[in-house]
Biopython code that builds the backbone (N, CA, C, O; Angstrom):
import numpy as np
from Bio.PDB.StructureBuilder import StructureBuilder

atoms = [
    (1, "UNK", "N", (31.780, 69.696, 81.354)),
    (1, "UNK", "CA", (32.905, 69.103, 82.060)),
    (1, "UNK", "C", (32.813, 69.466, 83.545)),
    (1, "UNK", "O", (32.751, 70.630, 83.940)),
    (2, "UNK", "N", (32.810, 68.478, 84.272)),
    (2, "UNK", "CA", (32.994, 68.792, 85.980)),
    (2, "UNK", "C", (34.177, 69.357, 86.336)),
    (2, "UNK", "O", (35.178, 68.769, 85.928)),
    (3, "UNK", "N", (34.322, 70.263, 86.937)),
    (3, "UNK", "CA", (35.319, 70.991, 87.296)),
    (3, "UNK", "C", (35.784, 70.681, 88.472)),
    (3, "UNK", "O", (34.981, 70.898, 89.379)),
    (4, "UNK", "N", (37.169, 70.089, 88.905)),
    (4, "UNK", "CA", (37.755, 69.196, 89.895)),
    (4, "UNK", "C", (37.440, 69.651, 91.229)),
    (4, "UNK", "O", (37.694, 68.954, 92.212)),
    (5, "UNK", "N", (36.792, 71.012, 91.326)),
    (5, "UNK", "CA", (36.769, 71.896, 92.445)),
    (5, "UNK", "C", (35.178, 71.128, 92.952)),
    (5, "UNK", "O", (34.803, 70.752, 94.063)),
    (6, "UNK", "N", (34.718, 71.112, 92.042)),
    (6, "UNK", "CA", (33.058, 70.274, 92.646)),
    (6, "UNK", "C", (33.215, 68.942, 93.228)),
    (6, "UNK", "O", (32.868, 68.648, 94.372)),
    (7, "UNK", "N", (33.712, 68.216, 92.452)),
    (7, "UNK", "CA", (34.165, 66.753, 92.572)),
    (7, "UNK", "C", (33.627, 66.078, 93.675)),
    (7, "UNK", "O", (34.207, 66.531, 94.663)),
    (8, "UNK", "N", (32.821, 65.232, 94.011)),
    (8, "UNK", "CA", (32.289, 64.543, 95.208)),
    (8, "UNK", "C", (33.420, 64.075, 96.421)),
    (8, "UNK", "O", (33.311, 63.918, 97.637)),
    (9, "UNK", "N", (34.558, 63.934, 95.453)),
    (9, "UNK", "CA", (35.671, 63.445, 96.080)),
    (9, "UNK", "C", (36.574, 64.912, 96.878)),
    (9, "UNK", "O", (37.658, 64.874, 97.460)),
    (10, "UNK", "N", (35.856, 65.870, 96.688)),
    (10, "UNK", "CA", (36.563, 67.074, 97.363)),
    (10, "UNK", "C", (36.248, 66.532, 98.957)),
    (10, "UNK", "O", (37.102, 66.301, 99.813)),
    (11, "UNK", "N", (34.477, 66.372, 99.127)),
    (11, "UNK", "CA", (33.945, 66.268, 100.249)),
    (11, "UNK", "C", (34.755, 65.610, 101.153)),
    (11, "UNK", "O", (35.122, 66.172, 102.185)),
    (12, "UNK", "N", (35.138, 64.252, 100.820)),
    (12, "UNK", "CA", (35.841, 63.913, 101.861)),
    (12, "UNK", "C", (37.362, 64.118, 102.189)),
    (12, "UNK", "O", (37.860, 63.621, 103.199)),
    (13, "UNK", "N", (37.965, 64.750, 101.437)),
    (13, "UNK", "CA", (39.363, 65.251, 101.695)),
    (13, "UNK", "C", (38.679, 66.497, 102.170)),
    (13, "UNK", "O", (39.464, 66.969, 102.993)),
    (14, "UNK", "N", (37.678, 67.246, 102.092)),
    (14, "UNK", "CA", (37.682, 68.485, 103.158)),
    (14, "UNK", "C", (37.176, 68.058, 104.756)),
    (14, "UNK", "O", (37.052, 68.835, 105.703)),
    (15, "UNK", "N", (36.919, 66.535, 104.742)),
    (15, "UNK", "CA", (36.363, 66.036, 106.044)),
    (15, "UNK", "C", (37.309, 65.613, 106.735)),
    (15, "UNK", "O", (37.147, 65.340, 107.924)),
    (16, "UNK", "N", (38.507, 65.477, 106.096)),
    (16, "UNK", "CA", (39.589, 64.558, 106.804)),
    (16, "UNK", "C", (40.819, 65.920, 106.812)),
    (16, "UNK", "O", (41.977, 65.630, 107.112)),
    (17, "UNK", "N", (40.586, 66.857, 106.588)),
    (17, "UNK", "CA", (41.651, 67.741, 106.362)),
    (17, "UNK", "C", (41.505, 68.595, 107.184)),
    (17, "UNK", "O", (41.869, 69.722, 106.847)),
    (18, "UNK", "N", (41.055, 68.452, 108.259)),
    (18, "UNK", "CA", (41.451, 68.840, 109.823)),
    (18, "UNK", "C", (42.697, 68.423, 110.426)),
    (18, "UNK", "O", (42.873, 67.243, 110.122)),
    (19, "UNK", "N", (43.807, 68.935, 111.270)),
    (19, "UNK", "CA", (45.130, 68.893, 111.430)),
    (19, "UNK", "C", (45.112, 67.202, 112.648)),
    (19, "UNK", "O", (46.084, 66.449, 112.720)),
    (20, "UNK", "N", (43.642, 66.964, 113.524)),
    (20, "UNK", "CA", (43.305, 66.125, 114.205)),
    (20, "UNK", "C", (42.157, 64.903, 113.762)),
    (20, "UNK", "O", (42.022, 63.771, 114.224)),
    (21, "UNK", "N", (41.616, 65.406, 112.991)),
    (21, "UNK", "CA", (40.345, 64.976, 112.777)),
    (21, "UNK", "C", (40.373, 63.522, 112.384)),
    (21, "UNK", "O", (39.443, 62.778, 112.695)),
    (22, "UNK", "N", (41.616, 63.023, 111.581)),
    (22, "UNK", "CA", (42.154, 61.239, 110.869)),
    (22, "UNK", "C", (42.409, 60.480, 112.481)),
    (22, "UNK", "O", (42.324, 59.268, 112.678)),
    (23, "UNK", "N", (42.687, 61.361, 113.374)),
    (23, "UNK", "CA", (43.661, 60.953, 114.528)),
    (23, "UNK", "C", (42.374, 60.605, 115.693)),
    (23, "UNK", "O", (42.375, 59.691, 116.518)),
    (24, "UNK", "N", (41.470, 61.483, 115.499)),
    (24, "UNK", "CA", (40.599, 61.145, 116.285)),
    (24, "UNK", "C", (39.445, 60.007, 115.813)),
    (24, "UNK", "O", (38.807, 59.208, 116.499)),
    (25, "UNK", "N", (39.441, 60.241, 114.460)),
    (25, "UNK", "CA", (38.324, 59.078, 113.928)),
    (25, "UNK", "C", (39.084, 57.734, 114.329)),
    (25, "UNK", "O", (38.507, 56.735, 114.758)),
    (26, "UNK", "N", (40.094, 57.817, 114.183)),
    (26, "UNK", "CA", (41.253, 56.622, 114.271)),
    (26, "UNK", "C", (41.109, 55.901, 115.932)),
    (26, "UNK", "O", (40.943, 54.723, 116.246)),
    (27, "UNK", "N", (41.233, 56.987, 116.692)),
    (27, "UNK", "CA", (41.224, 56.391, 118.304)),
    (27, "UNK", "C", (39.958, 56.097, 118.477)),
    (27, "UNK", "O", (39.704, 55.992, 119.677)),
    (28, "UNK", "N", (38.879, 55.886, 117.662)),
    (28, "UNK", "CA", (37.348, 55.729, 118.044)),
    (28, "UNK", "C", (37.005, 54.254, 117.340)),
    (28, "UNK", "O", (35.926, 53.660, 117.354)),
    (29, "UNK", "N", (38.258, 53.852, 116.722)),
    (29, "UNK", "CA", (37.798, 52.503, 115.530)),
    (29, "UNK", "C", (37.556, 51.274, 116.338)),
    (29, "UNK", "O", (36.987, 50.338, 115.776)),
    (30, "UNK", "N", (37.985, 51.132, 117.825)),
    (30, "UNK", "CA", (37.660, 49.677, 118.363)),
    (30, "UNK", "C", (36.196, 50.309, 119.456)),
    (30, "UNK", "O", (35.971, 49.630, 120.458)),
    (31, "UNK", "N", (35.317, 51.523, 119.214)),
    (31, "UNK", "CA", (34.152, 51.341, 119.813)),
    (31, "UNK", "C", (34.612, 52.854, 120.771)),
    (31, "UNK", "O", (35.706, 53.404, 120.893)),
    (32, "UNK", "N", (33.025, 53.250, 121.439)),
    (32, "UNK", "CA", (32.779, 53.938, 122.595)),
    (32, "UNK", "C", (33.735, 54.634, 123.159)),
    (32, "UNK", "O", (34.284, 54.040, 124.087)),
    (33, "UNK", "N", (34.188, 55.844, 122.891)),
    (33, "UNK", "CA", (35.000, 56.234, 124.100)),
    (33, "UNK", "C", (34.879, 57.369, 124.686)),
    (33, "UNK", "O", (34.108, 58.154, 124.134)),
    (34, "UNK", "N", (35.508, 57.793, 125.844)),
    (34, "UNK", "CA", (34.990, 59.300, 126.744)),
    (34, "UNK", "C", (36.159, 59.966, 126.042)),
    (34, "UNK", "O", (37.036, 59.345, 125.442)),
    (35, "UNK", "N", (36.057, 62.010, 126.241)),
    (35, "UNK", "CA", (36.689, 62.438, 125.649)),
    (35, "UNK", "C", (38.010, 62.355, 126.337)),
    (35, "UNK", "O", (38.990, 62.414, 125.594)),
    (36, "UNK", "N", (38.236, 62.221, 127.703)),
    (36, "UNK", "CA", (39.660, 61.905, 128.576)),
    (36, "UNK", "C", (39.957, 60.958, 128.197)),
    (36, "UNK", "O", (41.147, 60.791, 128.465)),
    (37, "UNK", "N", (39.458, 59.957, 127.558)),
    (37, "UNK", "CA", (40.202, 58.408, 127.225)),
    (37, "UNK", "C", (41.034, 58.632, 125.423)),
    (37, "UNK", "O", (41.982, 57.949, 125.035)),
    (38, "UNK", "N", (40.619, 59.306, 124.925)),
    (38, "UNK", "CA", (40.700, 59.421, 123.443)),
    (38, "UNK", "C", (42.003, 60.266, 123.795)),
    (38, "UNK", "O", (43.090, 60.046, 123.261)),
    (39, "UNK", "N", (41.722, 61.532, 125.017)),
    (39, "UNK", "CA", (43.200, 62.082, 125.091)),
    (39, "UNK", "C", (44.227, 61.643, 125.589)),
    (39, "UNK", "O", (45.303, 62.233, 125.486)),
    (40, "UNK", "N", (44.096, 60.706, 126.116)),
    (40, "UNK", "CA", (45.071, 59.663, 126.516)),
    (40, "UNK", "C", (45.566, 59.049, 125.649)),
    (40, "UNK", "O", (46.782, 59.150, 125.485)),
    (41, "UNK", "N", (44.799, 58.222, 124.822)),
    (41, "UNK", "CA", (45.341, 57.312, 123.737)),
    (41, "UNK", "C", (45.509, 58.336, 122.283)),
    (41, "UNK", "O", (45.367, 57.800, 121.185)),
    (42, "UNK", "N", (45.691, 59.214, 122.339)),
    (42, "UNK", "CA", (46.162, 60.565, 121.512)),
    (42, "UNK", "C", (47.169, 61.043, 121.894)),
    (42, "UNK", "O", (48.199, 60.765, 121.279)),
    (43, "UNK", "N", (47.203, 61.604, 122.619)),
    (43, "UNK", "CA", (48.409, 62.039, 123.208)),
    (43, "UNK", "C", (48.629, 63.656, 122.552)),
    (43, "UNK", "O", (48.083, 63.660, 121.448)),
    (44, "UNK", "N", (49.291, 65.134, 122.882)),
    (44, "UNK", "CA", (49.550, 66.172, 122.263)),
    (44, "UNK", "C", (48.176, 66.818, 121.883)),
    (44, "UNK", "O", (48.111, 67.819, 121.169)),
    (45, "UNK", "N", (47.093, 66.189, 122.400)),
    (45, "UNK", "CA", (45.904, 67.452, 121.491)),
    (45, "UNK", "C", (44.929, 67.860, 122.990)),
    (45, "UNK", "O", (44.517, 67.130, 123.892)),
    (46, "UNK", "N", (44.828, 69.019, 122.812)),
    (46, "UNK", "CA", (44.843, 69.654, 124.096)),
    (46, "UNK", "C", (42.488, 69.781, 124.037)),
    (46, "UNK", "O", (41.709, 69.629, 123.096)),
    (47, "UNK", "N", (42.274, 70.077, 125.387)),
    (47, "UNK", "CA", (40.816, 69.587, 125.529)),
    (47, "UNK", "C", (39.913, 70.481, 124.486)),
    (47, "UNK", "O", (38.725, 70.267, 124.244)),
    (48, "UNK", "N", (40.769, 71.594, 123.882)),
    (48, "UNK", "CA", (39.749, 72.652, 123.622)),
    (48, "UNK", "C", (39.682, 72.081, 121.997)),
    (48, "UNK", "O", (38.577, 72.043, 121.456)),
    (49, "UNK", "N", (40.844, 71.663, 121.281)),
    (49, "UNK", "CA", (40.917, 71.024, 120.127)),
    (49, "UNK", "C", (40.221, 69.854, 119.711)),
    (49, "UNK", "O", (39.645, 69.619, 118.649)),
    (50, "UNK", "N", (40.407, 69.016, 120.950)),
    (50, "UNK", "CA", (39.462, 67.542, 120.699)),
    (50, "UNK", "C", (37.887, 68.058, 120.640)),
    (50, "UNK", "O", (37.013, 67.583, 119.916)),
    (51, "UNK", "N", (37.746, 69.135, 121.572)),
    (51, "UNK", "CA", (36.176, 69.163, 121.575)),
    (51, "UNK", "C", (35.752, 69.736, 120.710)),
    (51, "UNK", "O", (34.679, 69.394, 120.212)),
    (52, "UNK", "N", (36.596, 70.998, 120.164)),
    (52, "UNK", "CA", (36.320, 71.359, 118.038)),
    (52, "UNK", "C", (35.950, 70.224, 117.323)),
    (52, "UNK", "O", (34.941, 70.032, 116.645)),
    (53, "UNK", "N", (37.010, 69.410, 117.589)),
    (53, "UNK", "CA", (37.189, 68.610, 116.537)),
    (53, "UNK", "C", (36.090, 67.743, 116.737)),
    (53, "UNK", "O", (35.239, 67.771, 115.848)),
    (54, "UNK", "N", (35.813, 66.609, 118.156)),
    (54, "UNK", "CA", (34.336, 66.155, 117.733)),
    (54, "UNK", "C", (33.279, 66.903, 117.653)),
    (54, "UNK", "O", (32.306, 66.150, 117.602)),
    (55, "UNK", "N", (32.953, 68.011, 117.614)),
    (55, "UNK", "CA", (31.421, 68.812, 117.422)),
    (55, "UNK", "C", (31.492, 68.798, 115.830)),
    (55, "UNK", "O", (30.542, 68.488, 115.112)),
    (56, "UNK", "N", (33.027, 69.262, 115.288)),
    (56, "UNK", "CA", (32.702, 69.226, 113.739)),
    (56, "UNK", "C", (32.538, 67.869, 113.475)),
    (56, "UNK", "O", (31.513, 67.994, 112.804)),
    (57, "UNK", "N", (32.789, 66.426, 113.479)),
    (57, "UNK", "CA", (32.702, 65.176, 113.464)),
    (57, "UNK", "C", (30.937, 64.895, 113.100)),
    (57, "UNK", "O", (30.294, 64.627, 112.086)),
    (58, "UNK", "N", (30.602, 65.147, 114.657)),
    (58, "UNK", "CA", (29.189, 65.054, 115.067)),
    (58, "UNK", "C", (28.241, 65.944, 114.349)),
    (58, "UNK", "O", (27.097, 65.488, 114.324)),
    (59, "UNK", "N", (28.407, 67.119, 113.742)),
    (59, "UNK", "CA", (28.202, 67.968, 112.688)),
    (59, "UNK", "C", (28.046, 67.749, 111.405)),
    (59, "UNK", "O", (27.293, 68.357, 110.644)),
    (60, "UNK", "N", (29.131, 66.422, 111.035)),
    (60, "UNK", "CA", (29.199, 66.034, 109.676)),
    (60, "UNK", "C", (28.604, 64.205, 109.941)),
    (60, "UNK", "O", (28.314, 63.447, 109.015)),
    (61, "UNK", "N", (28.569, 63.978, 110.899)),
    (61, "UNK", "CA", (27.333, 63.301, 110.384)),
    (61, "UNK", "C", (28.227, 61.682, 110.866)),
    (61, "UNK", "O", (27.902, 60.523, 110.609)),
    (62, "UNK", "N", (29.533, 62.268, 111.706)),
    (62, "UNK", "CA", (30.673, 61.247, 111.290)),
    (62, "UNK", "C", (30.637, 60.285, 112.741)),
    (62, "UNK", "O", (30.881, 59.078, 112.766)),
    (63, "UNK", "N", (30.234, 61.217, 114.051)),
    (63, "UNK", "CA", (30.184, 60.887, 115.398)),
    (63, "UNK", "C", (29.392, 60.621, 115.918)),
    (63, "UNK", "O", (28.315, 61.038, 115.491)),
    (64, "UNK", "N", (29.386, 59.801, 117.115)),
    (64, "UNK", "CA", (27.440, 60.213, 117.710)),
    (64, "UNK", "C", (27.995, 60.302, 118.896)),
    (64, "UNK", "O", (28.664, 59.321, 119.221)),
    (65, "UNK", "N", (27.918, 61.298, 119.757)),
    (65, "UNK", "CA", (27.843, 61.743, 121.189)),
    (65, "UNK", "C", (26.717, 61.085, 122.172)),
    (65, "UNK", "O", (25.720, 61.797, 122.287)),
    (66, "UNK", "N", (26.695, 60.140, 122.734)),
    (66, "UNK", "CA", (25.660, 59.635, 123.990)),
    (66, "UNK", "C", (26.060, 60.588, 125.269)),
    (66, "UNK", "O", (27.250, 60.849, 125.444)),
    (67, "UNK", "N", (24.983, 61.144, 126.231)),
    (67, "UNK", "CA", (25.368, 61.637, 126.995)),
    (67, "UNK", "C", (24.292, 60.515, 128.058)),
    (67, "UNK", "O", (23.226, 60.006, 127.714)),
    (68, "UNK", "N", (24.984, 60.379, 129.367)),
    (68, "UNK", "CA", (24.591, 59.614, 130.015)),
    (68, "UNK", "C", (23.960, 60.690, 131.370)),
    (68, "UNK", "O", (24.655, 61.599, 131.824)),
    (69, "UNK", "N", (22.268, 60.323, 131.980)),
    (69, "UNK", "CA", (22.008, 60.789, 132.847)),
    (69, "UNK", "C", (22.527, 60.354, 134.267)),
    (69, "UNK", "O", (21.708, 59.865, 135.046)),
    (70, "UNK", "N", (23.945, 60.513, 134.682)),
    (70, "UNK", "CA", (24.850, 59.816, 135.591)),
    (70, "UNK", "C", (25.487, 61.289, 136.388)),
    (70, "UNK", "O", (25.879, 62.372, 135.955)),
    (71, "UNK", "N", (25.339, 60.619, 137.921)),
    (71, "UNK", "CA", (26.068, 61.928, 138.612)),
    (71, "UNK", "C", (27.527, 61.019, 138.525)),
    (71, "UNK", "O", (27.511, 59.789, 138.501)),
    (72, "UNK", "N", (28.924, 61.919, 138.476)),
    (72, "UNK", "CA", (29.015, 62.760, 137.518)),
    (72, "UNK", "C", (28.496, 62.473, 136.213)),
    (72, "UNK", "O", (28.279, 61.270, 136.070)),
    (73, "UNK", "N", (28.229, 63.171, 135.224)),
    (73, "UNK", "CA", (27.975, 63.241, 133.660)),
    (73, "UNK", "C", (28.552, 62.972, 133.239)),
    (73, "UNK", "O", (29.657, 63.498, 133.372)),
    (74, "UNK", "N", (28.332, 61.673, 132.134)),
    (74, "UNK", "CA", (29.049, 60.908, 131.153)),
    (74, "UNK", "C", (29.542, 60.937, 130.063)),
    (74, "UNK", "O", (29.220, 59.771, 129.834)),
    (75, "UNK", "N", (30.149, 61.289, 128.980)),
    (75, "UNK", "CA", (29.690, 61.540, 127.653)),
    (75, "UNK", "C", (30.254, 60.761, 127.197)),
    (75, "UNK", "O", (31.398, 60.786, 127.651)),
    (76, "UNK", "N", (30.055, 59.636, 126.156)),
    (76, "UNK", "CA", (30.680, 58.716, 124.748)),
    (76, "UNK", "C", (30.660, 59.379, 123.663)),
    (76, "UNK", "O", (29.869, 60.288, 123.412)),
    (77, "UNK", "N", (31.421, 59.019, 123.038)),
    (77, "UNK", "CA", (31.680, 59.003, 121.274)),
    (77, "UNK", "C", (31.600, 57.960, 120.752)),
    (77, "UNK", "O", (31.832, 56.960, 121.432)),
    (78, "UNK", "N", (31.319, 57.855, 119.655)),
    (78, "UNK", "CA", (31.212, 56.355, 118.706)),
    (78, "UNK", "C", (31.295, 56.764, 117.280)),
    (78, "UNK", "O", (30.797, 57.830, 116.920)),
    (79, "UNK", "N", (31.994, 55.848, 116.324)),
    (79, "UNK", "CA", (32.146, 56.227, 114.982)),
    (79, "UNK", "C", (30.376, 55.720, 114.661)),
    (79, "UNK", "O", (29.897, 54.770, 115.280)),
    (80, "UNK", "N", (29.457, 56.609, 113.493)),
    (80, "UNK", "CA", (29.068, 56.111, 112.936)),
    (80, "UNK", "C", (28.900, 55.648, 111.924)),
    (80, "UNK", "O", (30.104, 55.526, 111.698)),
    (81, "UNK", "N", (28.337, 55.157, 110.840)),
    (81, "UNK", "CA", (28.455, 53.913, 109.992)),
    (81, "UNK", "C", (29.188, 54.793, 108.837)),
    (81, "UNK", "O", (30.073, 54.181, 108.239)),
    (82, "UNK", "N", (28.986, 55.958, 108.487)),
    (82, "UNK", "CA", (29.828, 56.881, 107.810)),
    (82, "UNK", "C", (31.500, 57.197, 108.581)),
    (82, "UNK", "O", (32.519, 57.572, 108.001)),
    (83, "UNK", "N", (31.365, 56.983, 109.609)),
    (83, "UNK", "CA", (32.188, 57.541, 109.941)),
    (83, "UNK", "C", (33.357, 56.237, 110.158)),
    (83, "UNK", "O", (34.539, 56.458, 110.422)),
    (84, "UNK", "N", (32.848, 55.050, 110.014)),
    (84, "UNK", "CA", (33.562, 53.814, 110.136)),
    (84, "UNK", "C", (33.620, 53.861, 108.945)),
    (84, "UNK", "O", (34.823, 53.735, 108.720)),
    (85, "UNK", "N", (32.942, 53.996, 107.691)),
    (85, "UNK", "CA", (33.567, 53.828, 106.507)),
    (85, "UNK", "C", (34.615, 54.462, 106.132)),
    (85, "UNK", "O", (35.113, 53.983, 105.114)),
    (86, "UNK", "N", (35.099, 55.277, 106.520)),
    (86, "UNK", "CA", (36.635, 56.214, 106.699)),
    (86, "UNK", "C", (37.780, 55.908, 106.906)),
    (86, "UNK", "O", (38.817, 56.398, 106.459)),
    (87, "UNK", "N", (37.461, 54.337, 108.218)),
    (87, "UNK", "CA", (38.476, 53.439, 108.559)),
    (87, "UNK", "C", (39.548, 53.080, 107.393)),
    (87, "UNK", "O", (40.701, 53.470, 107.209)),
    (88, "UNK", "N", (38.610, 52.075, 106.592)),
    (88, "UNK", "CA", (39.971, 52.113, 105.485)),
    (88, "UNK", "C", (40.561, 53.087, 104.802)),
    (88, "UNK", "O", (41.771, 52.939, 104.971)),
    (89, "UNK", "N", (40.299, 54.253, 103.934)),
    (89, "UNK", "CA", (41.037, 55.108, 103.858)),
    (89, "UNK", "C", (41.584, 55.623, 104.835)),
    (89, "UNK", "O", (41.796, 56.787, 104.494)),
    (90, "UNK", "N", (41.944, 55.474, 105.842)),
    (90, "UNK", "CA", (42.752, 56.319, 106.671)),
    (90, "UNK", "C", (43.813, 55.541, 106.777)),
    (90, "UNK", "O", (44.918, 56.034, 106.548)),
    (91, "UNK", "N", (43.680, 54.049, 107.179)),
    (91, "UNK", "CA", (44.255, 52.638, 107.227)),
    (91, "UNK", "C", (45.603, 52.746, 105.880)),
    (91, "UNK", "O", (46.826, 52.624, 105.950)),
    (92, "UNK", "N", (44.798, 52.987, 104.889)),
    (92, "UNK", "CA", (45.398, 53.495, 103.381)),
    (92, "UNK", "C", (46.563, 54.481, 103.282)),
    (92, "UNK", "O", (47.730, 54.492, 102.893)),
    (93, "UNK", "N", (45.555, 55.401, 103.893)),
    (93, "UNK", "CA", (46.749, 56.975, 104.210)),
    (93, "UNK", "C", (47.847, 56.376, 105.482)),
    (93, "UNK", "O", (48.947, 56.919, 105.375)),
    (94, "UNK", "N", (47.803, 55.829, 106.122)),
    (94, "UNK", "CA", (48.931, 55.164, 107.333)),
    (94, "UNK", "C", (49.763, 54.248, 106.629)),
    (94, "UNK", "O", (50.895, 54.074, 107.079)),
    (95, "UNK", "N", (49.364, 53.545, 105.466)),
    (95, "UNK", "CA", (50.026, 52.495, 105.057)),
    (95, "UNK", "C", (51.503, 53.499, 104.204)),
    (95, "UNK", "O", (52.724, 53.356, 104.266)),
    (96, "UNK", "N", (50.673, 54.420, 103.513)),
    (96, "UNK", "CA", (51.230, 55.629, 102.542)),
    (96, "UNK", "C", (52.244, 56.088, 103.491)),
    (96, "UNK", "O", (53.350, 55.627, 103.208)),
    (97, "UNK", "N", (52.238, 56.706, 104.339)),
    (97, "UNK", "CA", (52.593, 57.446, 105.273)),
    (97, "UNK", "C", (54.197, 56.684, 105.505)),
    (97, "UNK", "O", (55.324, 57.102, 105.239)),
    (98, "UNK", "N", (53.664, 55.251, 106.186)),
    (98, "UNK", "CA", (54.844, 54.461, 106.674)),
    (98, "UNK", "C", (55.761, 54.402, 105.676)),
    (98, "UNK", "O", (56.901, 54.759, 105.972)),
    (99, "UNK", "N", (55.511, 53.979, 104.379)),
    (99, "UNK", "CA", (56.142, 53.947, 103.168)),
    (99, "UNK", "C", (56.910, 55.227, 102.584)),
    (99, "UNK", "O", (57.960, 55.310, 101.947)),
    (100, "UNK", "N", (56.091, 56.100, 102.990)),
    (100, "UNK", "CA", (56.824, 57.716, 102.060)),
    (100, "UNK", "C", (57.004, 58.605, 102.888)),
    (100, "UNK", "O", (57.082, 59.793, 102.576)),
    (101, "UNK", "N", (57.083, 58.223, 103.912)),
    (101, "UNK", "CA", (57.734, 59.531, 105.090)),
    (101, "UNK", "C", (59.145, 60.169, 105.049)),
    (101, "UNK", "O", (59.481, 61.345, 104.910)),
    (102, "UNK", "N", (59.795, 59.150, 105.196)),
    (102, "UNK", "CA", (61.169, 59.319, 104.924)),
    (102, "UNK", "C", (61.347, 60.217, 103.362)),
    (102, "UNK", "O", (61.589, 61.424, 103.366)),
    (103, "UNK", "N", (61.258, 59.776, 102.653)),
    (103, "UNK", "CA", (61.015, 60.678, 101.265)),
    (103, "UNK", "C", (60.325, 61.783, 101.041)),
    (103, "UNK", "O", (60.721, 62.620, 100.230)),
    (104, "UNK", "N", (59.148, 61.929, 101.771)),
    (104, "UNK", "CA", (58.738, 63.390, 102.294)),
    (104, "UNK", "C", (59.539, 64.644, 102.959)),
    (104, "UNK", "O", (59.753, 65.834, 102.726)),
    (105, "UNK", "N", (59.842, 63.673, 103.910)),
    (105, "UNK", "CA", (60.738, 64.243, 104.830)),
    (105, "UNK", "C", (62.168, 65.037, 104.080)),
    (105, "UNK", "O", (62.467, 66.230, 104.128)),
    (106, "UNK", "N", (62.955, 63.798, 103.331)),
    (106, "UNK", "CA", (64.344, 64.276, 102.464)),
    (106, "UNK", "C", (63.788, 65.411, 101.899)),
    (106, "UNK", "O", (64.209, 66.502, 102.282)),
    (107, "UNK", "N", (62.677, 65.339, 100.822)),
    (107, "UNK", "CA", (62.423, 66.309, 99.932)),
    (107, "UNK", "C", (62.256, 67.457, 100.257)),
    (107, "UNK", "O", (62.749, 68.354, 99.573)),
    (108, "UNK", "N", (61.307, 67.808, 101.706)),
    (108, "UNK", "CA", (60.813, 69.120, 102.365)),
    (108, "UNK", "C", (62.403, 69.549, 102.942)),
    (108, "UNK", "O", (62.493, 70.764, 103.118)),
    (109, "UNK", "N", (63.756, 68.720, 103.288)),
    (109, "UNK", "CA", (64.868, 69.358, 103.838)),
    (109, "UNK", "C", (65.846, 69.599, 102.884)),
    (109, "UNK", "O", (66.832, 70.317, 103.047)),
    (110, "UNK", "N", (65.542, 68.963, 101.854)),
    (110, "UNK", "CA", (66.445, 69.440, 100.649)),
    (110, "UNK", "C", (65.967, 70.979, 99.838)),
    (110, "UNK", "O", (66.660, 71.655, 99.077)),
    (111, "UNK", "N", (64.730, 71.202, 100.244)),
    (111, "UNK", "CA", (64.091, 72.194, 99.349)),
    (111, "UNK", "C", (64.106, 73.171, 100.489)),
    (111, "UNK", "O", (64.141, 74.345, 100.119)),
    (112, "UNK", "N", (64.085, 72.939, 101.995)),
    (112, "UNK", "CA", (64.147, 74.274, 102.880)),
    (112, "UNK", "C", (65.398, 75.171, 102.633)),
    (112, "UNK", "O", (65.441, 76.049, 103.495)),
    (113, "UNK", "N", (65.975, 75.213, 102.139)),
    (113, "UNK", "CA", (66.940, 76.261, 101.205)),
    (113, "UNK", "C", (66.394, 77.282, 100.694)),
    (113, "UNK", "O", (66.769, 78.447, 100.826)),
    (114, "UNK", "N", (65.418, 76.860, 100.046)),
    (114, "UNK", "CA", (64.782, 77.505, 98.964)),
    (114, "UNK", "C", (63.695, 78.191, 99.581)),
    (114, "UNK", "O", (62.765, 78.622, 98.899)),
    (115, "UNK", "N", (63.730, 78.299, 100.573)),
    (115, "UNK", "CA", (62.700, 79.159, 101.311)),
    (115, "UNK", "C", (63.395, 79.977, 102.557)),
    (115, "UNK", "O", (62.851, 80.943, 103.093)),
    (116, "UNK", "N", (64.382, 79.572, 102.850)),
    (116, "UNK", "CA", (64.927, 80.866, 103.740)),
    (116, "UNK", "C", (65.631, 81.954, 103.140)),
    (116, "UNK", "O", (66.019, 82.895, 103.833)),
]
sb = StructureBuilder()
sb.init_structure("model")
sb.init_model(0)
sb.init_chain("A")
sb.init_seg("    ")
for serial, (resi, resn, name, xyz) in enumerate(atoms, 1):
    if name == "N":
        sb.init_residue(resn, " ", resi, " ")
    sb.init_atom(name, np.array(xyz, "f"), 0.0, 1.0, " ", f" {name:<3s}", serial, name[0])
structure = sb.get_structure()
């Protein structure tokens, strides 16, 4: 018996289970972008986090970094073909999200009782 802890399907919930990582694959889905442009259209994630977050990306096989020989120095991001396949599940998880937030939300303030 496979034990749920192996599961192929762990892999990618441990790829997406970075606190930024859905958010950044997400701002990369219409093509190419520099890391100041992604923090712009992000908004709240500060330079030292985005740049964790794409090295682990680019690490897993998910990003591709172009660096351009340009005074000043250039750098792009781009989803690659793994890393565009992610699009719809994430698309999925946003659809989820819009739908069960509110109900998330009630449940985690009805139960904070129970933790102070």
């Amino acid at each position: 018996m496979e034990l749920l802890a192996d599961c192929q399907t762990r892999l990618g919930i441990d790829l997406l289970s970075g606190t930024w990582t859905g958010v950044v694959l997400w701002s990369l889905r219409d093509g190419p972008l520099r890391p100041g442009e992604m923090r712009d259209s992000i908004g709240g994630i500060s330079q030292k986090v985005l740049t964790e977050t794409l090295r682990r990306l680019e690490f897993n096989g998910l990003v591709d970094r172009r660096r351009y020989a340009e005074a000043p120095p250039r750098v792009e991001y781009e989803l690659t073909e793994a890393g565009r396949g992610l699009l719809g599940p994430l698309r999925a998880l946003g659809e989820w999200s819009a739908r069960y937030a509110d109900d998330v939300m009630e449940a985690q303030s009805s139960r904070l009782t129970d933790f102070v």
